[in-house]
C-alpha positions in Angstrom: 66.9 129.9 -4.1 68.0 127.7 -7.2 71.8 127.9 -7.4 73.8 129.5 -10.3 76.1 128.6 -12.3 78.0 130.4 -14.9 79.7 130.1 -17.9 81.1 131.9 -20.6 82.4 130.2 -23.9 83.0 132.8 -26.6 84.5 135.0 -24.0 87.9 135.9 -25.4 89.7 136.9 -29.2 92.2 135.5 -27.4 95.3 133.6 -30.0 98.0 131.4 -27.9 101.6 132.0 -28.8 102.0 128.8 -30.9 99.3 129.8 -33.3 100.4 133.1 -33.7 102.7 132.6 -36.4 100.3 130.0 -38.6 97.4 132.3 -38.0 99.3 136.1 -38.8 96.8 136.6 -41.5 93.6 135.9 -40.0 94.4 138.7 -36.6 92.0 140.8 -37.6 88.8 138.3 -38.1 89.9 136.3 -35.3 89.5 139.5 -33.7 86.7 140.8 -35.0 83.6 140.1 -33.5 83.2 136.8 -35.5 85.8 135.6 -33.2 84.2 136.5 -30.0 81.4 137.9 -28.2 82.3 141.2 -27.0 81.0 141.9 -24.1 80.0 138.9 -22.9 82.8 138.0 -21.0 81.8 141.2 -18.8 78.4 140.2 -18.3 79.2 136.9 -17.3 82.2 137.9 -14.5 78.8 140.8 -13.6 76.9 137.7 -13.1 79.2 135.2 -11.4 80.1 138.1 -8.7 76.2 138.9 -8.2 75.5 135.6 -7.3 79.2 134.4 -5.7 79.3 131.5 -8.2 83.5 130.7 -9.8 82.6 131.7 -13.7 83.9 129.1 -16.1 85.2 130.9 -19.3 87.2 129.3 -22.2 90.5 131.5 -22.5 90.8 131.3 -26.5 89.1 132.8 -29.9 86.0 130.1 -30.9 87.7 130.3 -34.3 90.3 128.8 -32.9 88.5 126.3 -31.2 84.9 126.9 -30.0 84.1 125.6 -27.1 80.3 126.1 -27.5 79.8 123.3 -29.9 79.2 119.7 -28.9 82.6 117.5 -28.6 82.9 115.8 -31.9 80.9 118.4 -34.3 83.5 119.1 -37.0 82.1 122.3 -37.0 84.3 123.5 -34.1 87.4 124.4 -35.9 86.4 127.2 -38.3 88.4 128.1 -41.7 91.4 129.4 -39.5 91.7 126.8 -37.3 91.9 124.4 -40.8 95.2 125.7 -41.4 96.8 124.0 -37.6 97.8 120.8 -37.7 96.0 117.8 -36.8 98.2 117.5 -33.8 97.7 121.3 -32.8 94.1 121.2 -33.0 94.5 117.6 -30.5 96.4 120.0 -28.1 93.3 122.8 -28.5 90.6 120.0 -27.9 92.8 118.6 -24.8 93.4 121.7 -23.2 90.9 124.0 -23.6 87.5 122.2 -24.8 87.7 119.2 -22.2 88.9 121.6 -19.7 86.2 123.6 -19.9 83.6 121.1 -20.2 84.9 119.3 -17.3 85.0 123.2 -15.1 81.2 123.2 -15.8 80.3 119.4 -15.0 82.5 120.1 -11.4 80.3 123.1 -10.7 76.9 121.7 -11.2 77.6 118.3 -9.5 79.3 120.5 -6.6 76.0 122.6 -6.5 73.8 119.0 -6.4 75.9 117.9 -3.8 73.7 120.6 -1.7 70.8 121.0 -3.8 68.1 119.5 -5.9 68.6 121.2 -9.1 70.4 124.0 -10.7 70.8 126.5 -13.1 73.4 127.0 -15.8 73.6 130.2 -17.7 75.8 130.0 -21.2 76.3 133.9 -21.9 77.0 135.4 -25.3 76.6 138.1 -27.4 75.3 138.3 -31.0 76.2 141.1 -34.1 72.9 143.1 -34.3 73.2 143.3 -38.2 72.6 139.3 -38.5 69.3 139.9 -36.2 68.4 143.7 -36.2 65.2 143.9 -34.5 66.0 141.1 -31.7 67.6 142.7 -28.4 67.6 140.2 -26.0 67.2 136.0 -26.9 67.0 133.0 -24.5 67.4 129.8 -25.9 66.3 126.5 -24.3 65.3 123.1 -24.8 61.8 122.6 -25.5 61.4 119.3 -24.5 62.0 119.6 -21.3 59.2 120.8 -19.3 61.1 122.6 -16.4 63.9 124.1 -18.2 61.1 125.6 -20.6 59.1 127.3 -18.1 62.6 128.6 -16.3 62.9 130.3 -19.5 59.3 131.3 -20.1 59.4 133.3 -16.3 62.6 134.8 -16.9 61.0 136.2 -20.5 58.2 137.6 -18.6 60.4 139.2 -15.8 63.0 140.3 -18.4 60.1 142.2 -20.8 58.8 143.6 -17.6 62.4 145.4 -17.0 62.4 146.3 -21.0 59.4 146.9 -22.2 60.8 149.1 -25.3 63.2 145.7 -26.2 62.7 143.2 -28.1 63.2 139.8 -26.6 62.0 136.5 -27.6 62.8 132.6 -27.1 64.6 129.9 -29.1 65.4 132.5 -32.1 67.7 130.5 -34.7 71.4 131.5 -33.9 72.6 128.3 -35.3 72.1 126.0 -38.4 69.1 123.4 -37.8 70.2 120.1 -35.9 73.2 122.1 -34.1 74.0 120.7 -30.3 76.2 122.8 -27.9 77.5 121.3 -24.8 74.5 122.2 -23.3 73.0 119.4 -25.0 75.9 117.8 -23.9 75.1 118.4 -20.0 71.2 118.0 -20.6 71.8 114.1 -21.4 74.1 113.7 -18.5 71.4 114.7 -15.7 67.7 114.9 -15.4 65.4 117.9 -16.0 64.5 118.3 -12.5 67.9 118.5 -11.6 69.7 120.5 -14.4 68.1 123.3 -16.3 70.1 125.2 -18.7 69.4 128.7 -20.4 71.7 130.1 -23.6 71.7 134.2 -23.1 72.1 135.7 -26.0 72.4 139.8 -25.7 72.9 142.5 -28.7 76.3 143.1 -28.4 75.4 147.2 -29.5 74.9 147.7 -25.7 78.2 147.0 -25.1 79.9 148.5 -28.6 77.8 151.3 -28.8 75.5 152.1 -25.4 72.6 151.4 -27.1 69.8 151.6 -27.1 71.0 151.8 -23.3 73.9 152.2 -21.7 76.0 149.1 -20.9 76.2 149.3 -16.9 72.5 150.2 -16.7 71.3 147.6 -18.9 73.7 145.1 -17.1 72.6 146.1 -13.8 68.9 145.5 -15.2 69.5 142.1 -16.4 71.2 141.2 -13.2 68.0 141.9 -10.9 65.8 140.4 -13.7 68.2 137.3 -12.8 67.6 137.9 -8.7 63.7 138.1 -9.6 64.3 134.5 -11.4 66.4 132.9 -8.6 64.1 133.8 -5.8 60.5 133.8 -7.6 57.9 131.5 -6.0 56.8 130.6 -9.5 60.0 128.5 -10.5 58.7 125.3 -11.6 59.2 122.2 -9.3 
């Protein structure tokens, strides 16, 4: 079975104590779900327990700093995060971007220290209004061969569990020409030893319990993940 791992980057609305005071006006979009993913976080501890892999989860609001985006994009620090210093947004890219980064890097060379490729599993969660009729994406690279058919299997499993959703790969969640750190990891090993899948759920079944409840679609998802690990058909 190909080993997990885990990770989790919009996972908190989370605001540290030093930014509180420059950032009192923006509370309530930080919280909001433009500053996290709710739900996700969930998923992803669901996940990491499943399968006994340590989840790796940034610990602050991705308008303060997100964590998703490839080290260097400007495009990290949002409108809020504008209004911190140059210094304080130093201390946000030393302490919680290459942190994480390096958290995920540790797992997967600690999983090829016993295995010839592995997994990684970015979860999030998306607003349903900015894609209504999508339940249920997974985005990959399409260049590379293995990682694409990963994600074309776990498609087929996943609309065998849901056959009323709607779930599709490589929708557009970000602007044309974005890279997220798993770009990042992708040029740091090869595609037979690091495959990497962006899960992007509807966060209404965690709001809202619909159209299915949250720990039934959850425990779905995590067998359509078992099905994936242990399937004959992974590609080689």
């Amino acid at each position: 079975m190909i080993p997990l791992v885990v990770s989790c980057e919009h996972a908190t609305c989370a605001i540290p104590d030093a930014f509180k005071e420059a950032l009192q006006s923006d509370v309530e979009r930080i919280t909001s779900p433009e500053g996290w993913d709710p739900g996700a976080l969930n998923l992803a501890q669901a996940l990491a327990m499943k399968f006994r892999t340590p989840l790796v989860h940034c610990e602050v609001s991705r308008l303060i700093i997100d964590c998703h985006l490839q080290d260097g994009d400007p495009a990290r620090w949002s409108e809020c995060s504008q209004k911190l210093t140059d210094h304080q947004r130093e201390k946000l890219h030393e302490r919680q971007l290459i942190p994480h980064l390096s958290g995920i890097r540790q797992r997967i060379a600690t999983e090829l220290v016993r295995n010839a490729s592995v997994l990684h599993v970015s979860v999030h969660t998306f607003d349903p209004a900015l894609h209504p009729d999508l339940h249920i994406a997974l985005l990959h690279s399409e260049g590379r061969a293995g990682e694409a058919a990963m994600a074309q299997l776990w498609l087929q499993i996943l609309q065998e569990k849901f056959p009323q959703l709607e779930i599709r790969k490589n929708e557009m969640f970000y602007p044309e020409n974005t890279k997220t750190l798993l770009d990042t990891l992708r040029k740091e090993r090869s595609s037979a030893q690091y495959q990497a899948i962006e899960l992007q759920v509807s966060n209404q079944f965690f709001l809202q319990g619909a159209p299915m409840r949250w720990d039934q679609f959850k425990a779905a998802l995590i067998e359509s993940m078992r099905r994936l690990l242990e399937s004959d058909d992974q590609p080689s």
